[in-house]
C-alpha positions in Angstrom: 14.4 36.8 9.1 12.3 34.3 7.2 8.5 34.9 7.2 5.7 32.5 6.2 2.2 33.9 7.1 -1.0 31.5 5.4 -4.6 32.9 4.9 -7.5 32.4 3.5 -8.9 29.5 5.6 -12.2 29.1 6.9 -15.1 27.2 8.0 -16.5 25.0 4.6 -19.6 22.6 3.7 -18.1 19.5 2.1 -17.9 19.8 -1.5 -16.8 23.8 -1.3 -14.1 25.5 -1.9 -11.0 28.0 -0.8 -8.2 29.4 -1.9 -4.8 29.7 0.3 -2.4 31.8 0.2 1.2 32.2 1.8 2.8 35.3 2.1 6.7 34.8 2.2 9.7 37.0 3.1 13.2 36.9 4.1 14.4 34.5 1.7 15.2 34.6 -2.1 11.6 33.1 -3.3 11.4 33.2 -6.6 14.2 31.0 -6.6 13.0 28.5 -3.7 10.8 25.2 -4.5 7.1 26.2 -2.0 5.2 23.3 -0.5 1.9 23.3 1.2 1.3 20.8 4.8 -1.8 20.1 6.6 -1.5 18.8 10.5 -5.0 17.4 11.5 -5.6 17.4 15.6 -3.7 14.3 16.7 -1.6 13.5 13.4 1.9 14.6 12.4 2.2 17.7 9.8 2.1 16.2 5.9 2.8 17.4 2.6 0.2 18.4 0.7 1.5 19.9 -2.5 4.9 21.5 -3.7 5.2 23.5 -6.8 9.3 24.5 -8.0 10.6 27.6 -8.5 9.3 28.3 -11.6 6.0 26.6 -11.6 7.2 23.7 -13.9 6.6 21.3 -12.0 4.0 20.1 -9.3 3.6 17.3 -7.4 0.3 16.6 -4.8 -0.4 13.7 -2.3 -2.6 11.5 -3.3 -5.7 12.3 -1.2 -5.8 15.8 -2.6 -4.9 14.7 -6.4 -7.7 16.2 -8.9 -9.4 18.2 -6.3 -6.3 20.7 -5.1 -4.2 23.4 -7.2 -0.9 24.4 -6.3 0.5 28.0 -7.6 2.5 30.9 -7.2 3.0 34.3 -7.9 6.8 35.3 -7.6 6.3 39.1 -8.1 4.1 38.8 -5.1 6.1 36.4 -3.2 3.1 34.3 -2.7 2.1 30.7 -3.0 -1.0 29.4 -3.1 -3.6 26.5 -2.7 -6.9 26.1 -4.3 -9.1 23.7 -2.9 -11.6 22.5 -4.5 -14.5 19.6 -4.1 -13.4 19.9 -0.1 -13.9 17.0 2.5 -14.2 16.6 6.2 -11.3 14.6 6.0 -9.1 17.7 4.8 -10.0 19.7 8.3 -6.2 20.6 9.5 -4.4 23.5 10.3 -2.9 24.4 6.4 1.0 25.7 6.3 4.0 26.5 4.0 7.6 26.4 4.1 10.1 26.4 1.1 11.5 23.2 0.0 10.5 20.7 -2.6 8.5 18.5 0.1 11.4 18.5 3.1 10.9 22.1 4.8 13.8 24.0 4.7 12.9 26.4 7.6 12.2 25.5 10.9 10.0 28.4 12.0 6.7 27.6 10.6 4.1 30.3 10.0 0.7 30.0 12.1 -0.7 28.6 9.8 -4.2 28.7 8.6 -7.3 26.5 9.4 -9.5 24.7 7.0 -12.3 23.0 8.5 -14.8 21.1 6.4 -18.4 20.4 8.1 -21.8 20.4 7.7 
């Protein structure tokens, strides 16, 4: 049974930082492409990042390019997303799923959420 569970989320001034983190399970990872999606209140869930199997190659939407880091630890089964430079406009609810970009599974985690205010 596939398992995605995101942390590390939290309430942010702009300007700060976090670091996510997705715990995965039931699924060969180390093998599987990760990508990170936001869904802000009222707007469809979007990609914010994907890093492949081996952390060769990356690829970020443009809003977040230059301010967020995609990686990923394979012993731990874990991907994650540092955020840096935040802004209110990044307030969502932050989730993963394996896939380069097109979520493979269709049970998503809880996700985590990031909201960015003064």
């Amino acid at each position: 049974q596939v398992q995605l569970v995101e942390s590390g989320g939290g309430l942010v001034q702009p300007g700060g930082s976090l670091r996510l983190s997705c715990a995965a399970s039931g699924f060969t990872f180390s093998s599987s492409a990760m990508s990170w999606y936001h869904q802000a209140p009222g707007k469809e869930r979007a990609l914010v990042a994907a890093i492949g199997s081996l952390s060769s190659r990356t690829k970020y939407a443009d809003s977040v390019k230059g301010r967020f880091t995609i990686s990923r630890d394979n012993a731990k089964n874990t991907v994650y997303l540092q955020m840096n430079s935040l802004k209110p406009e990044d307030t969502a609810v932050y989730y993963c799923n394996a896939g380069w970009g097109t979520p493979r599974y269709n049970d998503w985690g809880q996700g985590t959420q990031v909201t960015v205010s003064s």
